[in-house]
N, C-alpha and C positions, 0 to 999 in steps of 0.2 A: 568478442562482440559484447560481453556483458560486461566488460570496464566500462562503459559508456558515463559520463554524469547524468544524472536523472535529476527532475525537479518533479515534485509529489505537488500538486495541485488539489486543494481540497475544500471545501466548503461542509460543514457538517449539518446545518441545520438548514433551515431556509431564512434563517436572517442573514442577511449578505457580512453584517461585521461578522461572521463567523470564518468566512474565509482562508486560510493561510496555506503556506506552502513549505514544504521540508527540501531542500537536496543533497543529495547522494554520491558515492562517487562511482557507482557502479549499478546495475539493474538489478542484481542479486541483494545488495544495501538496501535497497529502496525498499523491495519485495521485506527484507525484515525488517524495514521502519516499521512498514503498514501493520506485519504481523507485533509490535512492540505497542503501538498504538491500542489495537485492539484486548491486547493481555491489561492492557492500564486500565482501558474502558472495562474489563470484567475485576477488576480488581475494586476497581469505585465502587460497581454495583454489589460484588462481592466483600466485604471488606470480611469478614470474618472466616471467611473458609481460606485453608492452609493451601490447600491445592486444585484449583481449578483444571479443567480439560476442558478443550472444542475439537472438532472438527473439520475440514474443510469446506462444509456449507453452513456452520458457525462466522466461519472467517468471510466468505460470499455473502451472509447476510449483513453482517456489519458491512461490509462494501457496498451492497447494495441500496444499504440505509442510508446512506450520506448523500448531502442532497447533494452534491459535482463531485469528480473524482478521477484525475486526469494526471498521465505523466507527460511530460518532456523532456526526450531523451537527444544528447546530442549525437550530433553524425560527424563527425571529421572530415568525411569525403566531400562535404558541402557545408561545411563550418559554418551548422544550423542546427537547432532542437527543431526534432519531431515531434508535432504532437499525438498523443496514442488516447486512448478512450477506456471506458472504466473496464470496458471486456474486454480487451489488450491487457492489462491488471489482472482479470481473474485470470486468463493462462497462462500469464508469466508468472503468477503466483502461485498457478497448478505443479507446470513446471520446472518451480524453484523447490519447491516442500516435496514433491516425489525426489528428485536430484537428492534433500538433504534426507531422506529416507531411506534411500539404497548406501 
């Protein structure tokens, strides 16, 4: 089920050229785009510390900061992308990072 392609929809600011989109070839990919994205973004603001850490409500708040933030995942069964919403994200992301924790 998580081989699906995913396409990451995202807008970061509220000025619309901000826009773009990444995808993926799996939901599990996508879920560590989002998490690769957010390490950059504390890297910029960080630029001199060697080692950063966050959190999981680290990670939920950069998510919830963005002004849109939507996957489409495709379905095979109906050879269509779904679309899913930014809270569809925080629990497949819940349950991507627990999965890579055990």
């Amino acid at each position: 089920m998580s081989n699906r392609h995913t396409i990451i929809l995202m807008q970061t600011s509220q000025n619309r050229a901000s826009r773009t989109f990444m995808d993926y070839e799996s939901i599990s990919k996508a879920m560590d785009g989002i998490c690769a994205l957010y390490e950059r973004k504390l890297k910029e603001l960080n630029p001199t510390m060697r080692n950063i850490t966050y959190d999981i409500q680290d990670l939920y708040n950069f998510i919830d900061g963005l002004a849109d933030l939507s996957a489409l995942v495709y379905d095979q069964s109906i050879q269509a992308y779904l679309p899913n919403d930014r809270q569809w994200i925080r629990n497949r992301m819940f349950n991507h990072l627990k999965r890579l924790a055990q």
